[in-house]
Backbone bond lengths (Angstrom), bond angles and torsions (degrees), N, CA, C in turn:
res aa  C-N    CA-C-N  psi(-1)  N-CA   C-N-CA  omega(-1)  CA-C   N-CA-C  phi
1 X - - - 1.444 - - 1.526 108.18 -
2 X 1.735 100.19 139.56 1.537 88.40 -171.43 1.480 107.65 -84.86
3 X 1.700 121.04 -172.08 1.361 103.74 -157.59 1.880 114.71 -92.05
4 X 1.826 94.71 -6.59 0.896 120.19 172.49 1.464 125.85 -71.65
5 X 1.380 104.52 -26.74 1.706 113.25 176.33 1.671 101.68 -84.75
6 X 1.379 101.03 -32.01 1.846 88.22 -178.28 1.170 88.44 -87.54
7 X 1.705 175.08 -68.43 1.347 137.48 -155.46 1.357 114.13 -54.79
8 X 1.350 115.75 -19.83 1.614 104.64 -177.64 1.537 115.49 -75.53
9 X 1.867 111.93 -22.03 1.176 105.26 -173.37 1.526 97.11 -93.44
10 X 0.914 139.70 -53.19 1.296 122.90 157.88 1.343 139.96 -13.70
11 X 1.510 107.28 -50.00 1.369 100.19 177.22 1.751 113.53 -97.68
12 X 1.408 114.97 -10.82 1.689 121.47 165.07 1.769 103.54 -58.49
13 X 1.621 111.22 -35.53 1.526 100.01 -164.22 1.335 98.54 -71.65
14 X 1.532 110.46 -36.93 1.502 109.57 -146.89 1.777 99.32 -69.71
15 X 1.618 111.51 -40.55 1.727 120.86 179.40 1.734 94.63 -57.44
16 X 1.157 120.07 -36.88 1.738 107.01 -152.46 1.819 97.49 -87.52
17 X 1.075 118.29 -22.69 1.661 122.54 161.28 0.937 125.48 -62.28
18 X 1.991 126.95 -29.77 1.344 122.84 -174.17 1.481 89.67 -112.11
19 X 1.322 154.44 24.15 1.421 172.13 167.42 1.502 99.75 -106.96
20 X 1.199 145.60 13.50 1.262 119.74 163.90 1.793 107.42 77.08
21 X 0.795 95.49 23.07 1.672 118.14 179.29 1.336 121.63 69.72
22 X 1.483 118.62 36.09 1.308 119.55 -157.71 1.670 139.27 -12.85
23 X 1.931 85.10 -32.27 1.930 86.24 -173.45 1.426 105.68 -109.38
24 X 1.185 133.39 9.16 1.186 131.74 154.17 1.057 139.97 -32.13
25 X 1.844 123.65 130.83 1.721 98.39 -139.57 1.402 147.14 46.35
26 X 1.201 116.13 10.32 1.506 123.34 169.17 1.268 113.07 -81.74
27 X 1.146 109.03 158.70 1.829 103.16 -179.37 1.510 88.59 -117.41
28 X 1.445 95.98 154.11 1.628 108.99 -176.05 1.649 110.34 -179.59
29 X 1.235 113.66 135.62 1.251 133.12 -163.18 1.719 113.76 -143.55
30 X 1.863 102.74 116.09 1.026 123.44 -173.04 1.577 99.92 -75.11
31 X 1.293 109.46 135.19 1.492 130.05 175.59 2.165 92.80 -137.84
32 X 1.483 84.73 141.53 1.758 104.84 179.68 1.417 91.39 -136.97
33 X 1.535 124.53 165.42 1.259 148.45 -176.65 1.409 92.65 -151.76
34 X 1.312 132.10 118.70 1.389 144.10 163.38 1.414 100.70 -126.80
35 X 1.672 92.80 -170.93 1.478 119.68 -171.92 1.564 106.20 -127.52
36 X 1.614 134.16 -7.34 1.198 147.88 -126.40 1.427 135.20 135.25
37 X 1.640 120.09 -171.52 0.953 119.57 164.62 1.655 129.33 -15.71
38 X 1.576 114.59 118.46 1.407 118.91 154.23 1.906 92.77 124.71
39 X 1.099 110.22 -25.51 1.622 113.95 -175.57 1.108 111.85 -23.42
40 X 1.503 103.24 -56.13 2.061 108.64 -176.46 1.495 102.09 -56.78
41 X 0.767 106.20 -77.83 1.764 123.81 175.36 1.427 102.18 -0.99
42 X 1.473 95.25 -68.01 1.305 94.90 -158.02 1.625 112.32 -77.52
43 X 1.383 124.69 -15.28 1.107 129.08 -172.10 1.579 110.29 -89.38
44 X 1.345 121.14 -25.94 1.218 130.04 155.71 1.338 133.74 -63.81
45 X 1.472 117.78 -9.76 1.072 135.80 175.19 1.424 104.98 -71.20
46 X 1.324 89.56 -75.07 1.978 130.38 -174.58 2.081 90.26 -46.74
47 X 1.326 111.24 -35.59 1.510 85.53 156.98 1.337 147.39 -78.88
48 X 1.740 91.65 -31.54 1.469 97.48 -157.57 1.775 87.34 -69.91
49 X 1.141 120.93 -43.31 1.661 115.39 176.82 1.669 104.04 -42.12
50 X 1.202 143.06 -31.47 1.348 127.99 -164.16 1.338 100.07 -97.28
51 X 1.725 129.23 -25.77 1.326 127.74 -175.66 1.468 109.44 -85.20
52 X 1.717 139.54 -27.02 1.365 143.96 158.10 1.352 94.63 -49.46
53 X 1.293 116.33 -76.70 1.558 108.54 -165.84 1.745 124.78 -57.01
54 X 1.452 96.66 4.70 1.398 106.92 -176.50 1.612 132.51 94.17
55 X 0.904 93.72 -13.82 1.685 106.95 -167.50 1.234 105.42 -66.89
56 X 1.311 103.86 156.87 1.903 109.82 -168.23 1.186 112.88 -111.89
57 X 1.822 139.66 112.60 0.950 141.53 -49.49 1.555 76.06 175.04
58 X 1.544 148.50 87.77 1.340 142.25 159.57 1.601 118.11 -89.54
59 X 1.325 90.83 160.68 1.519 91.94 -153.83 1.893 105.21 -110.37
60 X 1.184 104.01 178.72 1.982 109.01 172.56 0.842 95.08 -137.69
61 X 1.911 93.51 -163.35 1.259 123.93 -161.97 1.753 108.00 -86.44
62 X 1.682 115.50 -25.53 1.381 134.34 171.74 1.268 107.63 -145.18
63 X 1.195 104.17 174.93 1.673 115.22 163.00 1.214 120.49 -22.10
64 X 1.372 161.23 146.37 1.267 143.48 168.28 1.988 102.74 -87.84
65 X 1.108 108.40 62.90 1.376 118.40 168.79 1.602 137.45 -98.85
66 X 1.052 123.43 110.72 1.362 115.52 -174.88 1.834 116.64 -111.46
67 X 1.623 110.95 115.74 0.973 108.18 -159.01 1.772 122.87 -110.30
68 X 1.522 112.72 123.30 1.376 110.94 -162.94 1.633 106.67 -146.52
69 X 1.299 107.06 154.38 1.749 92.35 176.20 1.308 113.61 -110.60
70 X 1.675 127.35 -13.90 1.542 115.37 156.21 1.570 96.84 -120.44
71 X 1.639 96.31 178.46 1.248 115.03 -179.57 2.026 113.42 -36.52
72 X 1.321 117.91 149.93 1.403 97.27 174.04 1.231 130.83 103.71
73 X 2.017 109.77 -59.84 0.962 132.11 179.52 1.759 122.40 -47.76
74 X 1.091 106.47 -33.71 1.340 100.98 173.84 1.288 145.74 -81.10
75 X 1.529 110.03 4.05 1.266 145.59 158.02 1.740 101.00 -53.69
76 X 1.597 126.67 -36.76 1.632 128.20 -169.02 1.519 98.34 -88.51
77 X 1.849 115.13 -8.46 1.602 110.03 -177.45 1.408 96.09 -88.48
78 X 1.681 104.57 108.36 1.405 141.91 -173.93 2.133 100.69 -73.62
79 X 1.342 122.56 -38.31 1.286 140.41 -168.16 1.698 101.73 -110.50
80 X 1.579 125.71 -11.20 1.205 114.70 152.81 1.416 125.06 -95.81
81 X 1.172 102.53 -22.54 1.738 105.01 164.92 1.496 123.40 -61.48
82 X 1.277 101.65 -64.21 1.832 107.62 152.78 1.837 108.46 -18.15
83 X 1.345 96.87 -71.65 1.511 110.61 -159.84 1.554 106.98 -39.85
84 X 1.545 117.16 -51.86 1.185 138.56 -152.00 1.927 93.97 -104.26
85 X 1.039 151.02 -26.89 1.621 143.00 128.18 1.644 86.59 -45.38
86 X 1.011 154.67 165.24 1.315 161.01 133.14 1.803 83.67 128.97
87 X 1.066 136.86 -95.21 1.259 150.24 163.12 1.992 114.90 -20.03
88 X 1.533 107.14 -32.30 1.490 93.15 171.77 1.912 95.69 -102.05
89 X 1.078 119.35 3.87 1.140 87.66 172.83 1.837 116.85 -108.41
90 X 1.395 107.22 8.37 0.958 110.63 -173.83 1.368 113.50 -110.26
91 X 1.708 109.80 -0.33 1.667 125.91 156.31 1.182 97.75 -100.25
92 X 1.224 155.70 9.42 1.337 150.61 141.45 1.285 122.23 -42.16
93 X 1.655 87.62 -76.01 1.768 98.03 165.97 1.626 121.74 -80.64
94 X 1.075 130.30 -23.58 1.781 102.06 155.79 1.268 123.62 -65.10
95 X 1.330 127.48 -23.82 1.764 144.72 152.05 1.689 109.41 -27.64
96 X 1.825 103.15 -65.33 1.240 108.51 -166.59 1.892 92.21 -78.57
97 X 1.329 129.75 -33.90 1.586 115.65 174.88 1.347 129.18 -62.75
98 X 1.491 119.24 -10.93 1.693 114.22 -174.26 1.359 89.86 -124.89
99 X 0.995 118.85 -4.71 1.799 97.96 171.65 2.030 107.67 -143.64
100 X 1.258 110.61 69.88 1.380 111.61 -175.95 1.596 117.22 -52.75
């Protein structure tokens, strides 16, 4: 994780705690694009920040990872595209269940 994504989650938790919990009940779903090493890592992070703050947390078919080594490339990840169709349609419908 870059060092820039962890000050952002850091300082989103710290505003959404003195906000009355700002992201509470929000739905939100970590997606990463790497090249390699650390993907989980980092995508496990990018949750556990959305599950402290409460936020409700839908799931896929894999990791929501899309994997490429330059810009672009991940458009040819045939099993991350899946992943991520699999993942918007399954925040679709918890979307359409908590807020009809």
């Amino acid at each position: 994780m870059t060092a820039n994504m962890k000050a952002l989650i850091e300082r989103s938790a710290l505003v959404s705690r003195h906000n009355d919990n700002l992201f509470k009940r929000k739905v939100g779903a970590a997606v990463v694009a790497v090249r390699r090493a650390g993907s989980t890592h980092v995508l496990s992070s990018i949750n556990y920040f959305f599950l402290i703050t409460q936020m409700i947390v839908p799931g896929s078919s894999y990791w929501n990872l899309g994997i490429g080594r330059n810009p672009g490339d991940v458009k040819n990840d045939a099993e991350g595209i899946q992943t991520m169709n699999t993942l918007g349609q399954n925040m679709a419908w918890l979307l359409k269940k908590i807020h009809p």
